[in-house]
DRENSEDREN-767357 format. One record per atom (N, C-alpha, C): x, y, z. Coordinates in steps of 0.001 Angstrom, whole numbers, plus 524288, in hexadecimal, padded with zeros to 5 digits. Example, Ala and Ser with C-alpha at 12.3 -4.5 7.8 and 13.67 -1.06 7.14 Angstrom:
// DRENSEDREN-767357
833867E9C681E78;8300C7EE6C81E78;833907F31C81E78;832327F73681BA8;835667FBDC81BE4;832648001E81EBE;
This chain:
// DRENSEDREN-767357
7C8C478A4D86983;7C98B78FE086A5A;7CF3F7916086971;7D28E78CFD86B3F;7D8FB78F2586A8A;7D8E678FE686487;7D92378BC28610E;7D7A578C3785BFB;7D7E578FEA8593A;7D3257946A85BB6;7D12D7986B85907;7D36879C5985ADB;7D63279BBA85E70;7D92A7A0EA860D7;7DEC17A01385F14;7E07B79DE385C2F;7E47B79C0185868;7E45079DD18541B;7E0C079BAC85036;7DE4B79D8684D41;7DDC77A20D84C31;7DC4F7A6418505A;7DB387AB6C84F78;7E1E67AE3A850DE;7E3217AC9085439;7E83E7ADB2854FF;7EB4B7AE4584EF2;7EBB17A8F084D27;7EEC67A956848DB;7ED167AC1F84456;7E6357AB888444E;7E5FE7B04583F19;7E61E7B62284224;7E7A67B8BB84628;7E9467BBA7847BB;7ED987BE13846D5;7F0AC7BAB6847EF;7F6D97BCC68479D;7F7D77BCE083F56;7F4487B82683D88;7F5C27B6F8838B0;7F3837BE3383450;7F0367C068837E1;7EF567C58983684;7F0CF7CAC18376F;7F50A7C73E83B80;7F6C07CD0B83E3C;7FBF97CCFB83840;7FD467C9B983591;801B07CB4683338;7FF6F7CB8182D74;7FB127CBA082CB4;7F7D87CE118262F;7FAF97D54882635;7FD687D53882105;7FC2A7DB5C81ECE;7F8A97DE8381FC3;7F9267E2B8824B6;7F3C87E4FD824F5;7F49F7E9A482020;7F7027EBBD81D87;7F5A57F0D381A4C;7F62A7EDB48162C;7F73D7E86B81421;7F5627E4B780FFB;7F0A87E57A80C7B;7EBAA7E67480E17;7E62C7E8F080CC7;7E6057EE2080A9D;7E7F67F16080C8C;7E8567F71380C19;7E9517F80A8072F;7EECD7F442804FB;7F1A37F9607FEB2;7EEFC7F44E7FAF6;7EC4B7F58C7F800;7EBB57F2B47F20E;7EF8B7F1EA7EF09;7F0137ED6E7EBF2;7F2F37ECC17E8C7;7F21A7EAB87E343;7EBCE7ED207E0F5;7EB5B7EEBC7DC83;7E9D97F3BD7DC89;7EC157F4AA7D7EF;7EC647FBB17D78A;7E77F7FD157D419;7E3DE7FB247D20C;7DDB57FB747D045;7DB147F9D57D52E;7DBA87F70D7D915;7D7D57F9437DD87;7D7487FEE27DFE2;7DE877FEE97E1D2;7DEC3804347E25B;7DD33808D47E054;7DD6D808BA7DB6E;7DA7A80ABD7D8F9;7D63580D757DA9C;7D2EA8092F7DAC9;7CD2B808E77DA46;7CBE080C487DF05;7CD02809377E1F5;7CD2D80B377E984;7CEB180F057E903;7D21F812007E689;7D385818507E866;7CF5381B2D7E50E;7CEAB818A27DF39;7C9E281D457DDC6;7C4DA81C6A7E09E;7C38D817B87E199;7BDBF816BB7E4B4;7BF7481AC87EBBA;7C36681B217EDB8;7C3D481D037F1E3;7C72E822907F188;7C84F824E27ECB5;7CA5982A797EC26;7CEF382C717EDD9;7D25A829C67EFA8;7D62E828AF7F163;7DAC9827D97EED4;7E0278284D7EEB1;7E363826AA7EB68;7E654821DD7EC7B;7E91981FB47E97B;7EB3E81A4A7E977;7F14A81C027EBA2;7F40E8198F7F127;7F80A81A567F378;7FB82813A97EFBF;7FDBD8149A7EC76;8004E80F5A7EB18;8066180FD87ECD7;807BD809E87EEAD;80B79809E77F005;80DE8805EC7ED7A;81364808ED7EAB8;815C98042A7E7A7;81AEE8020A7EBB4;81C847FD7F7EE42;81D207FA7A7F00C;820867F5B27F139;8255B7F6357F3E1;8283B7F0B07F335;825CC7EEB07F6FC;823387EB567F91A;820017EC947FF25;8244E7E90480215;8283C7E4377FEC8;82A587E07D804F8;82F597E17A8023F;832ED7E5967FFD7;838837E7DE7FE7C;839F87EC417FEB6;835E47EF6F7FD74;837517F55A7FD32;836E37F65780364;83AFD7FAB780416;839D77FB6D80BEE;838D07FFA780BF5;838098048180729;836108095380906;82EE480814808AF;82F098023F8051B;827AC80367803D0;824FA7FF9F80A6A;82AAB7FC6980CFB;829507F91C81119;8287C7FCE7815BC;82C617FFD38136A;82B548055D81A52;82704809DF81862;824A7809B7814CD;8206C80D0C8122E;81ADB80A2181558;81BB3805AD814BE;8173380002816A5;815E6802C481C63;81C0A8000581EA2;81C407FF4C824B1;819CD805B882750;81E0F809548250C;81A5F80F1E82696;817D1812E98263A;8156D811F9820EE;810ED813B781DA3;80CC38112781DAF;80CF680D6F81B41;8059F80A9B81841;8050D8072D81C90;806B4803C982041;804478024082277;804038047182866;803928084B82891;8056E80B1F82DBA;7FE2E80DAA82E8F;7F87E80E18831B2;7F56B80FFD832C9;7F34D8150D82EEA;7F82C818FB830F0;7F69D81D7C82F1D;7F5D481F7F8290F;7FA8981AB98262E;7F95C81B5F82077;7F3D68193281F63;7F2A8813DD82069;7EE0D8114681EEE;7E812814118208E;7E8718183C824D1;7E4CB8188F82505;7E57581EA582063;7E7D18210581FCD;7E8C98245181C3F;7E6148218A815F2;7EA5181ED581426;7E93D81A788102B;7E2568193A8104C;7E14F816D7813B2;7DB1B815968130C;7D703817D0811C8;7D7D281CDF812FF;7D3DA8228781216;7D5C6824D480D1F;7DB9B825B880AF7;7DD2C827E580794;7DFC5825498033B;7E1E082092802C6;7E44981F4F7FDE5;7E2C0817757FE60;7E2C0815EC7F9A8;7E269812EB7F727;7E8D880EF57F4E5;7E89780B517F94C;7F04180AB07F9A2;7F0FA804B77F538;7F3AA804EB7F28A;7F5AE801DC7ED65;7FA377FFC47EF63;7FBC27FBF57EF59;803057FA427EF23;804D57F79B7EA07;807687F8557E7EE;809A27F6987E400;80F977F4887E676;80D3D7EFEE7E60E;813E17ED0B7E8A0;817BF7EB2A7E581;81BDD7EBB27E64D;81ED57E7B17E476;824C97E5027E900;821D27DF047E911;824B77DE0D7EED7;8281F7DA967EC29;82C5F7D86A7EF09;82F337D4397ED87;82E347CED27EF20;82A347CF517F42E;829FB7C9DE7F589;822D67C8C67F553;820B27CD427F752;81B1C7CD627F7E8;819A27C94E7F2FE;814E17C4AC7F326;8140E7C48E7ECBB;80DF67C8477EA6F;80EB17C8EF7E575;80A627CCB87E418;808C07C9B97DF27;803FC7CA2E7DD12;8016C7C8157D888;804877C9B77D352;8041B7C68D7CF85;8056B7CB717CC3D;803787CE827C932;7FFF97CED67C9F6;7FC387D3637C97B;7FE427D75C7CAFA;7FCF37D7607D17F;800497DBDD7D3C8;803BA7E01B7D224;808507DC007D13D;80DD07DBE47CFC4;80DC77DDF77CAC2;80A1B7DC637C7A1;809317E0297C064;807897E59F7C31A;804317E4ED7C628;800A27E94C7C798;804CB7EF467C8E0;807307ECFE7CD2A;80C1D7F0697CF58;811477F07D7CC31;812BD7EFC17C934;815C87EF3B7C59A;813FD7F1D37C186;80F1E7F47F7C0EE;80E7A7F7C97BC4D;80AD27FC727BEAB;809D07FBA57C305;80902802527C6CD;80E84803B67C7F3;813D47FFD27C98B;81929801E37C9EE;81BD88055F7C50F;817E28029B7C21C;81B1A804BE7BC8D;818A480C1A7B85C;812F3809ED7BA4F;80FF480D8F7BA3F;810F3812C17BCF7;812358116F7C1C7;8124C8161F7C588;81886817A07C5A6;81A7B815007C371;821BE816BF7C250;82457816427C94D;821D28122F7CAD4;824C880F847CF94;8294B80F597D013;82D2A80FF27D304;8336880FA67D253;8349680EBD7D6F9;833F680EE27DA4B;8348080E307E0C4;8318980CA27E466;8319D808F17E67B;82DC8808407ED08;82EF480BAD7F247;82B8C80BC57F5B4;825B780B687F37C;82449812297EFBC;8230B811667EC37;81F48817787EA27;81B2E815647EBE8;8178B81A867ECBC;8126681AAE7EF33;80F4D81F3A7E9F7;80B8C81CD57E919;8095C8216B7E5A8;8049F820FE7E78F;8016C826287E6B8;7FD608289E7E6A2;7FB32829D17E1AF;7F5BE825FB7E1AB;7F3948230B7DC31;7EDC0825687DC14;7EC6D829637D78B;7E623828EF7D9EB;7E440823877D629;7DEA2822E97D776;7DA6D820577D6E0;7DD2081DCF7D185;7DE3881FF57CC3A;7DF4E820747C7AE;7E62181D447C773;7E84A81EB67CA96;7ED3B81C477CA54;7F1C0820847C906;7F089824FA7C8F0;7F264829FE7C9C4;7F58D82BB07CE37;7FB6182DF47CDC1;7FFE982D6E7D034;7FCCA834337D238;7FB20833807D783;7FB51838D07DA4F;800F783A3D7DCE8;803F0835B17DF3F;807CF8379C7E223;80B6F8333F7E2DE;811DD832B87E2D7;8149182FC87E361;817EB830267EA35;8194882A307ED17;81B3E82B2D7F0C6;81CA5827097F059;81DA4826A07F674;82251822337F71D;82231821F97FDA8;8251E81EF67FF52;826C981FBA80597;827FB82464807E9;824798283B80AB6;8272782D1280F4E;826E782A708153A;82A0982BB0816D6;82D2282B0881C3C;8284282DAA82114;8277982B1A82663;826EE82EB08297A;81F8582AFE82AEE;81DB08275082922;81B52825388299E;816A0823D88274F;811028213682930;80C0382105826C0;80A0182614826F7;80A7382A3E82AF0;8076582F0582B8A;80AEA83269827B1;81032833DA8287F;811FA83531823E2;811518326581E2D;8107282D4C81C5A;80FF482D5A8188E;80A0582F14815AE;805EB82EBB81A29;800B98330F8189A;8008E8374281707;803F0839A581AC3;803CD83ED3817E6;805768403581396;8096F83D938115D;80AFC83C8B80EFB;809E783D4F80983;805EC837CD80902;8029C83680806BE;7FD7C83B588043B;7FC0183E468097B;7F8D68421080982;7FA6D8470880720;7FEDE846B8806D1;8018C84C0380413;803BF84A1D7FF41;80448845FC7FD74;80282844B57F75C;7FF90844F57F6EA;7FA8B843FC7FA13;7F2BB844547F4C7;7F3498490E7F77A;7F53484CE87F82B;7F2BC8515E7F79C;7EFF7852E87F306;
């Protein structure tokens, strides 16, 4: 019995430190795709230093993974990341992948945030606003107008 109460202990704690908003953003941009036209919705992409840039690290910490965005996000947009990290490793796939949506979409700064429909169509350009997850909804909401 001690054993197993060990056992559970350690895959316990070993889950308390998994990425929980890890699942949430895709990181091919033909799923996304797909998912926003099958769900009508537009594609929120976020281009990304995710472990250097500190305006896209404080975008993380008090935006996207904060309740009020995700449950926003879940009903209304379809979330993409296009990363480019310095230490993270990524396929290179990926790395072709985001490296020619950077180039495509005339990327110049982290984080930009664009608003993509279904098609891959630039509805709206952003970036980091100040003031939190509920402010950055609205936000958000007063671009898809």
């Amino acid at each position: 019995m001690k054993k197993w109460i060990t056992l559970f202990t350690v895959l316990l704690l070993g889950a308390a430190h998994l990425p929980a908003a890890a699942a949430d953003w895709l990181t091919d941009f033909e799923s996304a795709r797909q998912q926003a036209a099958a769900r009508n919705v537009p594609i929120l992409a976020d281009f990304s230093g995710s472990d250097w840039c500190g305006w896209c690290i404080r975008l993380e910490k008090e935006v996207f993974s904060q309740p009020e965005f995700k449950a926003y996000a879940e009903k209304n947009l379809v979330l993409f990341r296009a990363d480019f990290p310095s230490r993270k490793p990524q396929s290179d796939a990926v790395k072709q992948q985001n490296r020619e949506l950077a180039e495509r979409y005339g990327i110049r700064g982290y984080p930009t945030i664009l608003l993509l429909d279904s098609a891959g169509n630039v509805l709206k350009r952003t970036g980091y606003q100040p003031g939190g997850a509920d402010a950055y909804v609205e936000h958000l909401k007063s671009l898809l107008k």
